[in-house]
N, C-alpha and C positions, 0 to 999 in steps of 0.2 A: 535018798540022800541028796541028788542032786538041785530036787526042788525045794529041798530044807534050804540048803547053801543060798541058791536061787532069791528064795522068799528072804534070806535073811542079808542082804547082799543088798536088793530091793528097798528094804525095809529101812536100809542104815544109810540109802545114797538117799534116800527122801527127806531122811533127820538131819542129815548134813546142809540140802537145801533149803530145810523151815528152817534150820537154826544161823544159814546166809542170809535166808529174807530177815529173819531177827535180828542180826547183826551179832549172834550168839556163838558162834562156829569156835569152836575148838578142836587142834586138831589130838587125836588119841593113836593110841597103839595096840592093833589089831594081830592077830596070827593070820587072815588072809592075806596072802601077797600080795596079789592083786587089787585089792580096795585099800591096804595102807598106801599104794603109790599113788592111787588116785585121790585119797585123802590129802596127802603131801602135796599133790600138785593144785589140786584144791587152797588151799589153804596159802599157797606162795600164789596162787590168782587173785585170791580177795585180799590178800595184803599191797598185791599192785593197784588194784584197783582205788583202794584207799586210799596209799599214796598218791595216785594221779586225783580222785577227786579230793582230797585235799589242798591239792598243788592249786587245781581248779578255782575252787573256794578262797585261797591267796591271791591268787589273780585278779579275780574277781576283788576280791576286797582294795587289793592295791589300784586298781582303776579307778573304784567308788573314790578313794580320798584323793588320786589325782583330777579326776576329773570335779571336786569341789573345791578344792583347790584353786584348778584354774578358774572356775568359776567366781571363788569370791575374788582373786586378783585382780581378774578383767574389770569385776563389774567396780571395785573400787577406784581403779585408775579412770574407769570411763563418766563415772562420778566426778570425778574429780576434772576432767575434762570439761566435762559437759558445765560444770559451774563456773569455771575460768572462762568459758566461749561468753556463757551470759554475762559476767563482771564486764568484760570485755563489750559486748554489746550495750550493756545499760551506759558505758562510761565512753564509748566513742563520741567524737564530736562530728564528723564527715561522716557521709554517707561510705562511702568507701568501706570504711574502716568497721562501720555498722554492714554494710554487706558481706564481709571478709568471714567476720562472728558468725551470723547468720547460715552460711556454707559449710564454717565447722562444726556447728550445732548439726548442721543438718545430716553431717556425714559420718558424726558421733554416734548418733541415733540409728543409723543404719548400720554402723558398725558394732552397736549395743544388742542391738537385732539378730545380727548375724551370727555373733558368737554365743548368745541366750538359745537361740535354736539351732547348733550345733551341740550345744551342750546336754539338750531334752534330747536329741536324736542318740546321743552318746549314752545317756543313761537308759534310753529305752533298748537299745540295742545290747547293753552290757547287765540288763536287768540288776541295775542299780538302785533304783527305785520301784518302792512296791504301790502297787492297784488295790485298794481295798474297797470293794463296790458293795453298797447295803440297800435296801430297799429306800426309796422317800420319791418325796412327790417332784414331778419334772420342771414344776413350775421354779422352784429353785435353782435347778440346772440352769433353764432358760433365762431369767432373770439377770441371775451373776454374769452370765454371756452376753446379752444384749446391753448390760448397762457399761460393760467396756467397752461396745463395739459405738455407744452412740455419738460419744464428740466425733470419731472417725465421719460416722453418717451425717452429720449433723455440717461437716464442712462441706459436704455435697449437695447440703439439702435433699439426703434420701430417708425414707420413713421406712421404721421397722416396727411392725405391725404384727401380734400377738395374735393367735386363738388357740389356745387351752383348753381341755376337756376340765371340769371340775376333779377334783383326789386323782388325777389321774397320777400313777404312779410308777417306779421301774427300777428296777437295780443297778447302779451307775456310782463311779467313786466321783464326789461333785469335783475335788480340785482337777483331777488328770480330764475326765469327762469336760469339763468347762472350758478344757485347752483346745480338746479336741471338737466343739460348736463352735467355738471361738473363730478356732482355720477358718470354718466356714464358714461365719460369717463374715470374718476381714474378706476373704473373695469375694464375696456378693459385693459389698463394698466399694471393694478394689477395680472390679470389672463390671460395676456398673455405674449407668448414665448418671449422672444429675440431676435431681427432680425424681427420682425412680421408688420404685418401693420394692422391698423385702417384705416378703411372709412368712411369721415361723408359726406353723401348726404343729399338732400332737394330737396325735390317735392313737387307742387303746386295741391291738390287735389279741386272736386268744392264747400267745405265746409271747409277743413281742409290744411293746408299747415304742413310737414312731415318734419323731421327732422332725418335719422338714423344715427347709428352709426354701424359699423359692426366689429368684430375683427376676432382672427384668435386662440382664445383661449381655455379655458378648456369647454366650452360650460355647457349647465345647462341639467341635469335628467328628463325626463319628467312629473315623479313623483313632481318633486321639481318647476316648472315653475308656479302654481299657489301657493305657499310659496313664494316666492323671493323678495315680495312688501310688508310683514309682517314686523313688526316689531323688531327688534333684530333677526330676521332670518340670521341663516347662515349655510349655508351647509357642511357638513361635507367633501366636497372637499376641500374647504378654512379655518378648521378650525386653521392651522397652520398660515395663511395668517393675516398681521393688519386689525383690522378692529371690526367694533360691531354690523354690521348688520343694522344700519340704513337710508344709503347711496341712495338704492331704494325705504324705506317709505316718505321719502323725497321728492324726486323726482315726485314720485306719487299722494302726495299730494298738492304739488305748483301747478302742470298740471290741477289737479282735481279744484283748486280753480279758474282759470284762462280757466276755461269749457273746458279744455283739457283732453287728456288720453294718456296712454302710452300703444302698445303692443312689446311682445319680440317672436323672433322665433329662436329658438336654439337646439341644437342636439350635445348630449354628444362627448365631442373629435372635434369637427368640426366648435365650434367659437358658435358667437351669434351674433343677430343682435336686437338692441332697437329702437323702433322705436316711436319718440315726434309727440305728433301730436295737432296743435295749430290752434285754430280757424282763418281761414284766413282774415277774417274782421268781 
């Protein structure tokens, strides 16, 4: 009698849990004493449960529309700045007054900067935006990213210099993906010389298809090479340089959601090289 009870005791706390994974659970009315309390308590668990992930899922959602919010605000008003600085500049007569313009452009821009990527850092952190990464060819990736990066290079007179494996291909969502070669390319950029050249290659490994980039720039400390994917990290090489430090947490974590990773090898004075490395299929 005891292993009837046993087995049927067993039997009905297993039904209970396939029908919690199903989201099926209802509670009933038993003649064991013992399993209707545990039913009840059950049953006032997954109700909490629910309500907290629901409260969760409001939260969530209440951020997504503050945080787009402020975003279209900001970028309205810095629009609108930003057009008033150039009226203003095309219309001065003295230089002064064209220098004045000039300043506020430039400290719009920076300012436009700042709060576009606090705002990516907000929604990657708040999982506000989703990653949808499909299989296509890298040459796209790369493309889209180098053709932003070029007037930047182009005021340095630095060259960014392509090699491509032919179909070479990888699983990547091209807009978030493109943010994150992006980072690294504005760094190669950013911290290197004049006259310099960038290399972005791609190789086809038997799990991962690679994507580097390589410059010819101030290269990173070895001390500092496991910092550089932190958050607001920035090195006291750059601290004179634009920037806030978030441009590799970025990067890092687009990859990371899209089952990728990134490593870097670099030697102070002697460049650096990043290297994406993206699930091949």
């Amino acid at each position: 009698m005891f292993e009837f009870k046993t087995g049927k005791t067993l039997r009905r706390l297993d039904a209970m849990l396939e029908a919690a994974i199903n989201g099926t659970f209802q509670e009933d009315n038993y003649d064991e004493t013992e399993l209707s309390r545990l039913e009840c308590r059950w049953k006032q668990y997954l109700t909490i449960s629910g309500k907290s992930l629901e409260q969760a899922r409001q939260e969530r959602e209440n951020i997504k529309k503050l945080v787009s919010h402020i975003s279209h605000q900001t970028r309205t008003s810095l629009s609108n700045i930003l057009l008033y600085a150039e009226l203003i500049e095309d219309q001065a007569e003295d230089e002064d007054k064209k220098t004045l313009a000039k300043q506020i452009l430039e400290q719009t821009k920076k300012l436009e900067f700042l709060i576009q990527a606090l705002v990516k850092m907000s929604r990657l952190d708040t999982d506000v935006f989703e990653i949808v990464p499909k299989q296509q060819p890298i040459r796209l990736l790369v493309e889209r990213a180098v053709e932003e990066m070029i007037p930047k290079a182009e005021e340095k007179k630095i060259q960014i210099l392509c090699d491509l494996p032919e179909n070479a291909e990888a699983v990547y969502d091209l807009k978030w993906t493109a943010e994150a070669l992006g980072n690294i390319l504005d760094n190669a950029v950013k911290y290197s010389p004049a006259g310099s050249k960038i290399i972005v290659e791609g190789k086809a490994f038997e799990i991962y298809t690679c994507i580097s980039v390589k410059d010819e720039g101030i290269g990173i400390r070895e001390s500092e090479r496991a910092q550089i994917f932190g958050r607001f990290y920035r090195s006291t090489q750059v601290q004179q340089e634009d920037g806030i430090g978030i441009g590799l947490y970025l990067a890092r974590e687009i990859l990371r959601r899209e089952n990728g990773y990134i490593k870097v090898q670099s030697k102070e004075g002697e460049g650096s090289c990043f290297g994406l490395y993206l699930l091949k299929s």
